[in-house]
Each structure stands twice: as structure tokens, then as C-alpha cells.
Backbone as CSV, one residue per row, in Angstrom:
resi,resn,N_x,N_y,N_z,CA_x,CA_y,CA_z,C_x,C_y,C_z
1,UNK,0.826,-1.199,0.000,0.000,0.000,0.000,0.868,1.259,0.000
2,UNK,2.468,1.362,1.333,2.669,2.246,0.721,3.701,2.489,-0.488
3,UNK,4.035,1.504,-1.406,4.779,1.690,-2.407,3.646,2.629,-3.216
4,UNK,2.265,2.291,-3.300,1.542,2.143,-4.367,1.158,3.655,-3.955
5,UNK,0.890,4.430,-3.187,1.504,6.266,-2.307,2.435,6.573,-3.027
6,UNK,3.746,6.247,-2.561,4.717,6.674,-2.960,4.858,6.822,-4.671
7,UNK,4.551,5.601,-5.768,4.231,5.292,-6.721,2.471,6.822,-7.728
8,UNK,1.795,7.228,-6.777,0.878,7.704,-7.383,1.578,9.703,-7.125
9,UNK,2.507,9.613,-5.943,2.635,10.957,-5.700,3.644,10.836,-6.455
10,UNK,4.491,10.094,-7.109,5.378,10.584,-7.525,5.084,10.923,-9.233
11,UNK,4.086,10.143,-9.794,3.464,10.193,-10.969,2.444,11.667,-10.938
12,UNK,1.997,12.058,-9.837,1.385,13.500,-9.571,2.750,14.537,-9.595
13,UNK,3.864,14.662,-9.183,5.123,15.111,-9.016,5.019,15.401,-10.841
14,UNK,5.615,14.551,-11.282,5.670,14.137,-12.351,4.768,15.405,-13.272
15,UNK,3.866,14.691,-13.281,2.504,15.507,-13.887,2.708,16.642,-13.401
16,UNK,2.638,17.536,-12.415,2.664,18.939,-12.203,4.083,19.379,-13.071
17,UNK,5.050,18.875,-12.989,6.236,19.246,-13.431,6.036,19.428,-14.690
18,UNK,5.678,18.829,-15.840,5.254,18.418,-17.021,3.872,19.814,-17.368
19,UNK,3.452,20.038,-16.268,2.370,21.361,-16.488,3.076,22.476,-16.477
20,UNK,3.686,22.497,-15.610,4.480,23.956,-14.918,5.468,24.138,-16.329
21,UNK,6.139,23.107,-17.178,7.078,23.656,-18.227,6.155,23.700,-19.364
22,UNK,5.051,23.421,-19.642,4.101,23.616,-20.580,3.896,24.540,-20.484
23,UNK,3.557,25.160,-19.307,2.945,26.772,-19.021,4.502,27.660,-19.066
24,UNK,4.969,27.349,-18.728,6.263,27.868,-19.160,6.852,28.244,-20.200
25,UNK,6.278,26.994,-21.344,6.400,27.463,-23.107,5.565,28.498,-23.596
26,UNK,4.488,27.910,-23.477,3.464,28.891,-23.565,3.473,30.421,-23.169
27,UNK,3.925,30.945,-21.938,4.631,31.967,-22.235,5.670,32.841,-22.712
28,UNK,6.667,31.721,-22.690,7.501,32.507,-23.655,7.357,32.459,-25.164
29,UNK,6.314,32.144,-25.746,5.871,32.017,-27.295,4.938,33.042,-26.939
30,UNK,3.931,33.299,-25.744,3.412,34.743,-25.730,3.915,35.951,-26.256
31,UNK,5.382,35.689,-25.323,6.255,36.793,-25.135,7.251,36.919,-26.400
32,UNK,7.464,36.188,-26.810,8.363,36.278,-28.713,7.252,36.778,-29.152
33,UNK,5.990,36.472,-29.429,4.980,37.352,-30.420,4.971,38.523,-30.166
34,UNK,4.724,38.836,-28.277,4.348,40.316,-28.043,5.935,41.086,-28.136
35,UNK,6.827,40.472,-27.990,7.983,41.308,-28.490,8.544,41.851,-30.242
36,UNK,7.712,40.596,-31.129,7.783,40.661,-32.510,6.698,41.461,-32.881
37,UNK,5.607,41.819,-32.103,4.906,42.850,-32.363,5.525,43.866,-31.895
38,UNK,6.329,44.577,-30.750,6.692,45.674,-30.745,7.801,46.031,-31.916
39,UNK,8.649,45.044,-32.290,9.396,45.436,-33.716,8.522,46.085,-34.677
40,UNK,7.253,45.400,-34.843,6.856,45.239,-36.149,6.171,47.336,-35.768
41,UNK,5.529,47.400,-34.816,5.297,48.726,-33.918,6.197,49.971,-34.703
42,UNK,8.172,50.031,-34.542,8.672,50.372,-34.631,9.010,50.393,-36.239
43,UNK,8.776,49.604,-36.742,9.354,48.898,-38.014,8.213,50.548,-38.976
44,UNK,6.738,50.255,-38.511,6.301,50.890,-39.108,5.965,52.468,-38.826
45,UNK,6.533,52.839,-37.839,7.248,53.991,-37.901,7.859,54.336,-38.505
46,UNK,8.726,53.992,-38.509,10.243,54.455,-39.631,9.432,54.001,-41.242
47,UNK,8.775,53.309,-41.691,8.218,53.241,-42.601,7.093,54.496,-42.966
48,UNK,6.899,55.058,-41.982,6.363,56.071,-42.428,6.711,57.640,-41.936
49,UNK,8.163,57.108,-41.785,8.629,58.771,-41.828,9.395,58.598,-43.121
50,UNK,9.805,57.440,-43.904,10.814,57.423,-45.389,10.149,58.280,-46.179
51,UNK,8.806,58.125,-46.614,8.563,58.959,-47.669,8.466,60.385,-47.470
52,UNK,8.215,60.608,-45.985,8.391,62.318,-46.225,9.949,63.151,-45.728
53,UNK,10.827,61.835,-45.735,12.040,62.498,-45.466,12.569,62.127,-47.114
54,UNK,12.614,61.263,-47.929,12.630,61.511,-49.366,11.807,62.360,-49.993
55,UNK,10.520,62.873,-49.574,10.349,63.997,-50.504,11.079,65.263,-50.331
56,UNK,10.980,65.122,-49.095,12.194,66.474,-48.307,13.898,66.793,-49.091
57,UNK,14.054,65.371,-49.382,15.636,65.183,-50.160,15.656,65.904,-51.673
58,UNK,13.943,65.007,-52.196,13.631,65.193,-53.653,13.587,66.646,-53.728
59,UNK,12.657,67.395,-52.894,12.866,68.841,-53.296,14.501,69.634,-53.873
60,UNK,15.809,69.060,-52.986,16.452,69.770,-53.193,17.410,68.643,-53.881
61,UNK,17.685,67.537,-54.622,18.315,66.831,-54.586,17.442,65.706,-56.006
62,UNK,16.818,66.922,-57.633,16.124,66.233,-57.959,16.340,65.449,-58.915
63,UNK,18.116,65.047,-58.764,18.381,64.250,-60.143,19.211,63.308,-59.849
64,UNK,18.750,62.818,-58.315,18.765,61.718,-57.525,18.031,60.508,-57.935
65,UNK,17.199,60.598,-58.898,15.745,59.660,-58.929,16.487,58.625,-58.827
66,UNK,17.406,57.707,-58.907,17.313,56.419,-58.477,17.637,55.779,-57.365
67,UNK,17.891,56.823,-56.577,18.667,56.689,-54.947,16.851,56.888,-54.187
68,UNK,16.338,57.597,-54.762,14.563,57.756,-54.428,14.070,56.493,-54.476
69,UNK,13.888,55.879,-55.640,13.643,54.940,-55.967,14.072,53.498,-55.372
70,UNK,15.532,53.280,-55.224,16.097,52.193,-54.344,14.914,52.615,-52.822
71,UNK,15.045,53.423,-52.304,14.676,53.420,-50.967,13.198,53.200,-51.127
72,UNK,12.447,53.575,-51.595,11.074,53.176,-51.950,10.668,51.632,-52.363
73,UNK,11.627,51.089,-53.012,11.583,49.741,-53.499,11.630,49.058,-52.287
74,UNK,12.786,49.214,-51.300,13.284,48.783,-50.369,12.350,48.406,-48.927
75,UNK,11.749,50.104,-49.020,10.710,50.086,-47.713,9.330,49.237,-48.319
76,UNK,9.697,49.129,-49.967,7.806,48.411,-49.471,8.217,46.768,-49.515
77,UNK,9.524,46.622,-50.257,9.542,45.337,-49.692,9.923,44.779,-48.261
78,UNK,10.433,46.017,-47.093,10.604,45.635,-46.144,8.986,45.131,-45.404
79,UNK,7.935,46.330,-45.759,6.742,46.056,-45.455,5.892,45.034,-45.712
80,UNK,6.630,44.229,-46.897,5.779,42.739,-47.624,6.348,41.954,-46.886
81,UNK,7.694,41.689,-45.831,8.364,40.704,-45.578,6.830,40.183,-44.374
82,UNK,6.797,38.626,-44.753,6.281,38.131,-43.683,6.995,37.270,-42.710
83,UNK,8.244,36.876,-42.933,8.797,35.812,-41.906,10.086,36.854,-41.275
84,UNK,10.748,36.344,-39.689,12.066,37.169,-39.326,12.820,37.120,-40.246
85,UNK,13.341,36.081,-41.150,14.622,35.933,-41.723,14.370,36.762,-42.727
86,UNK,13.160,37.070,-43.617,12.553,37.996,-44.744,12.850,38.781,-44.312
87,UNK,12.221,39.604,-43.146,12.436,40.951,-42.408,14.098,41.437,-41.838
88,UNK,14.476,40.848,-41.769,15.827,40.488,-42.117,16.702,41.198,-42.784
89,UNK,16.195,40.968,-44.439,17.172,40.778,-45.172,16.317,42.153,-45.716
90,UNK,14.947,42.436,-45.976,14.584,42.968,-46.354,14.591,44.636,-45.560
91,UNK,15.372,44.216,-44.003,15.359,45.481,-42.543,17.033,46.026,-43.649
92,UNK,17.755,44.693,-44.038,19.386,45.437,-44.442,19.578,45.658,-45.420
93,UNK,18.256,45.627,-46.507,18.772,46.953,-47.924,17.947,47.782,-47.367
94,UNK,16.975,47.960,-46.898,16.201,49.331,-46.392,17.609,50.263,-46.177
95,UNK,18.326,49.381,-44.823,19.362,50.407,-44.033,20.429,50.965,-45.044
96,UNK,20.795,50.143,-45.246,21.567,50.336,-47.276,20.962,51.353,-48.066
97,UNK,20.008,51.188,-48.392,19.006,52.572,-49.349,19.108,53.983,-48.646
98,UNK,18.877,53.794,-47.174,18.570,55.009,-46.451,20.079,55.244,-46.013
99,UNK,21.137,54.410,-45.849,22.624,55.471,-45.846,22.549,55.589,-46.846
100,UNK,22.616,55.193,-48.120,22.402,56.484,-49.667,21.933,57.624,-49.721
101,UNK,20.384,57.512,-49.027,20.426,58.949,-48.747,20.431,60.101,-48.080
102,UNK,21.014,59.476,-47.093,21.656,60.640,-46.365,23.012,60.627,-46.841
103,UNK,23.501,60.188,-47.676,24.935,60.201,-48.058,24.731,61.530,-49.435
104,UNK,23.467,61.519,-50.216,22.896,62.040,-51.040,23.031,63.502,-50.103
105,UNK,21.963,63.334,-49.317,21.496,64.799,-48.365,22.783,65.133,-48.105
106,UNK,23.753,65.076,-47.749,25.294,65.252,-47.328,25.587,66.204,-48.286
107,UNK,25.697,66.311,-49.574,25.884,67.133,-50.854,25.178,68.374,-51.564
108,UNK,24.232,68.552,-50.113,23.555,69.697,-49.952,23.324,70.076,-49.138
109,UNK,23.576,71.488,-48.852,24.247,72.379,-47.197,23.105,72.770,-47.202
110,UNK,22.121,73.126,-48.105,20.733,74.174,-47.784,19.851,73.198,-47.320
111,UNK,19.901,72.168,-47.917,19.307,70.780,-47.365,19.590,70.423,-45.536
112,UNK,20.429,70.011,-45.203,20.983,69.628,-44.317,20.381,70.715,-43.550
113,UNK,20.075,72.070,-43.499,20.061,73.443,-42.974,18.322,73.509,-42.686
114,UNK,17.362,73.042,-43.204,16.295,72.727,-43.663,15.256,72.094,-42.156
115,UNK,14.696,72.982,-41.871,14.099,72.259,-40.580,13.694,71.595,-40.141
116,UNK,12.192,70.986,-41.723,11.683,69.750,-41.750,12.855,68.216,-41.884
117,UNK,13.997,68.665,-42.512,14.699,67.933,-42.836,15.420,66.852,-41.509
118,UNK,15.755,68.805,-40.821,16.754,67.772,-39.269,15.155,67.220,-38.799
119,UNK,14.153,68.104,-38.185,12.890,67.031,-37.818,13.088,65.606,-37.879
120,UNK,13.190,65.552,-39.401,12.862,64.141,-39.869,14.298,63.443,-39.187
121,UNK,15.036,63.925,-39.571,16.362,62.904,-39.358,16.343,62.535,-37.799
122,UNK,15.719,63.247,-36.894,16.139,63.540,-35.360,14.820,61.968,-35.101
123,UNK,13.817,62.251,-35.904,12.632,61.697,-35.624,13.387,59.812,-36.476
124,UNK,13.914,60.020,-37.155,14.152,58.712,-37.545,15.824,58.282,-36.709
125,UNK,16.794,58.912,-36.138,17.135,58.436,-35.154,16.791,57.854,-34.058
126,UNK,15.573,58.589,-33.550,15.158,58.399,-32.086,14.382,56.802,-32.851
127,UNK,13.500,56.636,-33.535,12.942,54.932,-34.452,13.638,53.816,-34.431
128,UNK,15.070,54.870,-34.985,16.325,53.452,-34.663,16.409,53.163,-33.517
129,UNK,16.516,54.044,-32.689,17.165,53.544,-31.093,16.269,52.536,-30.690
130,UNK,14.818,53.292,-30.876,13.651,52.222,-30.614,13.483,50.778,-31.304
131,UNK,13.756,50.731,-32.125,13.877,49.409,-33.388,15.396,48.561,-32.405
132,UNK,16.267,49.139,-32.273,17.129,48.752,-31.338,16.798,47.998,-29.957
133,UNK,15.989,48.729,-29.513,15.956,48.510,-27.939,14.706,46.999,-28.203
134,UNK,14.058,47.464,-29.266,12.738,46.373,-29.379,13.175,44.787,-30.025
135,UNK,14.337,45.266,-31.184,15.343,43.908,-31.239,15.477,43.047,-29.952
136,UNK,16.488,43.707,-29.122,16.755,43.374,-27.568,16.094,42.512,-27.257
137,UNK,14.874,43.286,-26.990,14.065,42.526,-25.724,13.242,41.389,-26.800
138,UNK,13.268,41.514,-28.091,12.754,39.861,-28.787,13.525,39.220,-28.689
139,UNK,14.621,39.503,-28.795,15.843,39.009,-28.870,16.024,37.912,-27.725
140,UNK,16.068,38.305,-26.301,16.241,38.261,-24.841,15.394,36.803,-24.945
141,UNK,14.083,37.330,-25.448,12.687,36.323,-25.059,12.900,35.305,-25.940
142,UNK,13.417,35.325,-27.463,13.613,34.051,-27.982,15.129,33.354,-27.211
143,UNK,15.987,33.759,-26.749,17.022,33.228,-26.328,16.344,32.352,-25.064
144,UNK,15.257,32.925,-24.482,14.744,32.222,-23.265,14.131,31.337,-23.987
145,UNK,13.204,30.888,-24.734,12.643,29.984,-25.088,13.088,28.786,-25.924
146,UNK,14.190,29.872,-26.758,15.116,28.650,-27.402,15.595,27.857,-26.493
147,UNK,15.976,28.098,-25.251,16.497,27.579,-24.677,15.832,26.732,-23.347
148,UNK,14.636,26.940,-23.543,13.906,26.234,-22.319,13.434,24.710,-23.496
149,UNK,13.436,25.071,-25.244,12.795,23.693,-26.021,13.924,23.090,-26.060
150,UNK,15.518,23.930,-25.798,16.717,22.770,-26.010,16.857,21.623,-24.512
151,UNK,16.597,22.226,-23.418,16.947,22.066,-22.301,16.093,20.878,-21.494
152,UNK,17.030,19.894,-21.611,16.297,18.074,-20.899,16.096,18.939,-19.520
153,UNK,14.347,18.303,-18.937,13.395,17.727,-19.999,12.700,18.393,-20.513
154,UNK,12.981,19.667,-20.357,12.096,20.600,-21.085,11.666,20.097,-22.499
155,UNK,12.844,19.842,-23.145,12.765,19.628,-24.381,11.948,18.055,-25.215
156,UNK,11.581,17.495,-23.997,10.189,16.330,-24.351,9.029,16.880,-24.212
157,UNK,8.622,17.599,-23.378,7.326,18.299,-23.326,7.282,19.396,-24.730
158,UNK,8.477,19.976,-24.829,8.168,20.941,-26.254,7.803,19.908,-26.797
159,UNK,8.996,19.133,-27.789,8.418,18.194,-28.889,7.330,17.624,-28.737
160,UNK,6.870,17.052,-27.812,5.361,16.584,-27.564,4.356,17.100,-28.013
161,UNK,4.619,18.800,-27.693,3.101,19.575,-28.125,3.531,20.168,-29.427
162,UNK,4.466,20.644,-29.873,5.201,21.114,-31.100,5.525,22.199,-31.009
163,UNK,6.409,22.457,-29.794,7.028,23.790,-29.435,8.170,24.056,-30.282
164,UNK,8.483,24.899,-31.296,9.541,25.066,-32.311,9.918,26.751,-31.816
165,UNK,11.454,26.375,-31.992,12.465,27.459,-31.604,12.070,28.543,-32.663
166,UNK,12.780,30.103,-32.210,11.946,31.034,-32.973,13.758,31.934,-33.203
167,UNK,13.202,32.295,-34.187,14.930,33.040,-35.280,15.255,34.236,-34.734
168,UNK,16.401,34.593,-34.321,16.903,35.589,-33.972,16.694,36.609,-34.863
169,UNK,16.351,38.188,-34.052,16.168,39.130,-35.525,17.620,39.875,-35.215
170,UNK,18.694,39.417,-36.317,20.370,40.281,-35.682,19.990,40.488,-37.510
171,UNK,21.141,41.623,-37.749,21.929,42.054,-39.000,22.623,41.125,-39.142
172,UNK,22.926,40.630,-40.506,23.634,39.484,-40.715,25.536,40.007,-41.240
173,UNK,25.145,41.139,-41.897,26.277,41.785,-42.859,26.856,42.687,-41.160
174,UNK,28.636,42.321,-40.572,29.493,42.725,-39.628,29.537,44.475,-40.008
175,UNK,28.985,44.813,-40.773,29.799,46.190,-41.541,28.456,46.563,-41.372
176,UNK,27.580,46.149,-40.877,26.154,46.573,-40.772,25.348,46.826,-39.722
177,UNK,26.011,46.223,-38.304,25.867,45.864,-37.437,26.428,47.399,-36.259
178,UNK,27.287,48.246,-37.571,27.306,49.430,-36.862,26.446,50.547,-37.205
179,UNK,25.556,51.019,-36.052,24.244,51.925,-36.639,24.603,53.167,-37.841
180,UNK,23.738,53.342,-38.902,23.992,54.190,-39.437,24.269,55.737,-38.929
181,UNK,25.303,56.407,-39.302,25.138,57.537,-38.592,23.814,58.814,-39.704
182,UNK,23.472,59.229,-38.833,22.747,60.363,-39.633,22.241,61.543,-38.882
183,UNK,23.781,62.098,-38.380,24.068,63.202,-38.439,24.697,64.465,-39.405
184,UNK,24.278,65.347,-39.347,24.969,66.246,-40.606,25.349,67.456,-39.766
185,UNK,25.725,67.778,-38.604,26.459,68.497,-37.546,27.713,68.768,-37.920
């Protein structure tokens, strides 16, 4: 009788343990979405300060058209990306297009001088920092979860229910990985 105690509490042991890391996945797949939504938050910010800091360029800068154009191409395919690794690749020609043009804006002092212009630039710094800080903390939350589906026994209860690891959102290109500057001071 009491093996057959010992035998049912330890199968209850068992079972709670097996709940507690279920509920455990389950939030951190909360928490990768609600952190991949604050990217996506930030993402479309800066998506909608590009076109009125390129028209701002276009006014003074109007035989640029294909440096306009790259960045326009760029932001709407950053906006079509549906997966991280898309968003990705599609976050590092955006950043590529947009040092063009501020590399463009650079070659004009009345430009640079231009109020709406710093506005914009001050307003799409402060986006980055934010796009930065919101990387981070997805960042943080998939490292926790990746690592709770690698981690015996965590990692029988994932596979069981079909808990799958979630992609880091980093810059892939080392030469990229240092923020653009876009200052004209």
C-alpha cells in the first residue's frame, strides 16, 4: 500500500512538473509574439517617416531619382516581408538605401540646414534607437525559449506539443551591425 503512495505521488510530481514547463512554453511564445509585435510597432514607424524624409531630399536633390527609388523599393519590400529571416534581409537593404540617402542629403548644405529635414532625421534616429531597444528585448525572449525547447526535460514536453524554436532578428552583414550615422552636424 505504501509503495503504491509513494508510486501515485510521484506520478502526480511528475505531472505537475510536465504542467508547470508547458505553461512555461506557452509563455515565452506569448512573449516572442508580443515582443515581434513591438518590432513590427517600430518597423512601421520608420516606414512612415521614409517617404516624407525623401520627398524632403527630392525637393532639393532632384536628379537623384534612383537613390529615391532604391529606398522606396526597399521600404515596401521591407513592409511585404512576412517571416524574421525575410524581415531580415529585407530590414538590411532598407538600411543600405537610407545610408544612400543621407549620403545624397550630405551634398547639400541648404538641405541639411532645412528644418523639416533635421525634424525628420532627429525623428528617424530616435525609431532606430527604438527598433534597437525592441530587437533586444525579442531578442532576450527568444534566447529564453530557445532555450527552455533545447533544455532536458524541457525539451520532451516541447516536442510533444510542437514547441519550435523562434529566429533571432540580428543584421547578418558585420559592416552593418554598426548603426547608421545620420548626423549632418
Amino acid at each position: 500500500m505504501t509503495i503504491l503512495i509513494v508510486i501515485v505521488v510521484l506520478i502526480a510530481l511528475v505531472a505537475f512538473y510536465a504542467i508547470g514547463i508547458y505553461n512555461q512554453l506557452v509563455k515565452l511564445k506569448n512573449l516572442v509574439a508580443e515582443a515581434w509585435s513591438g518590432i513590427d510597432v517600430q518597423l512601421k514607424k520608420r516606414y512612415d517617416l521614409i517617404p516624407n524624409l525623401v520627398e524632403t531630399v527630392k525637393g532639393y536633390a532632384t536628379h537623384e531619382k534612383e537613390t529615391f527609388e532604391n529606398v522606396t523599393r526597399a521600404r515596401a519590400a521591407a513592409q511585404q516581408a512576412t517571416t524574421v529571416e525575410g524581415q531580415q534581409v529585407a530590414e538590411n537593404a532598407l538600411k543600405g538605401s537610407l545610408v544612400n540617402l543621407m549620403a545624397v542629403a550630405e551634398r547639400y548644405p541648404d538641405l541639411k540646414a532645412n528644418v523639416n529635414f533635421l525634424d525628420l532625421q532627429n525623428k528617424l534616429s530616435e525609431v532606430e534607437g527604438d527598433i534597437e531597444k525592441a530587437r533586444r528585448y525579442y531578442n532576450g525572449n527568444v534566447r529564453e525559449q530557445n532555450t527552455l525547447i533545447e533544455k532536458f526535460p524541457s525539451n520532451v514536453i516541447a516536442n510533444s506539443f510542437g514547441f519550435a524554436k523562434s529566429a533571432f532578428f540580428e543584421l547578418d552583414d558585420q559592416a552593418e551591425k554598426k548603426a547608421p550615422s545620420v548626423k549632418f552636424s
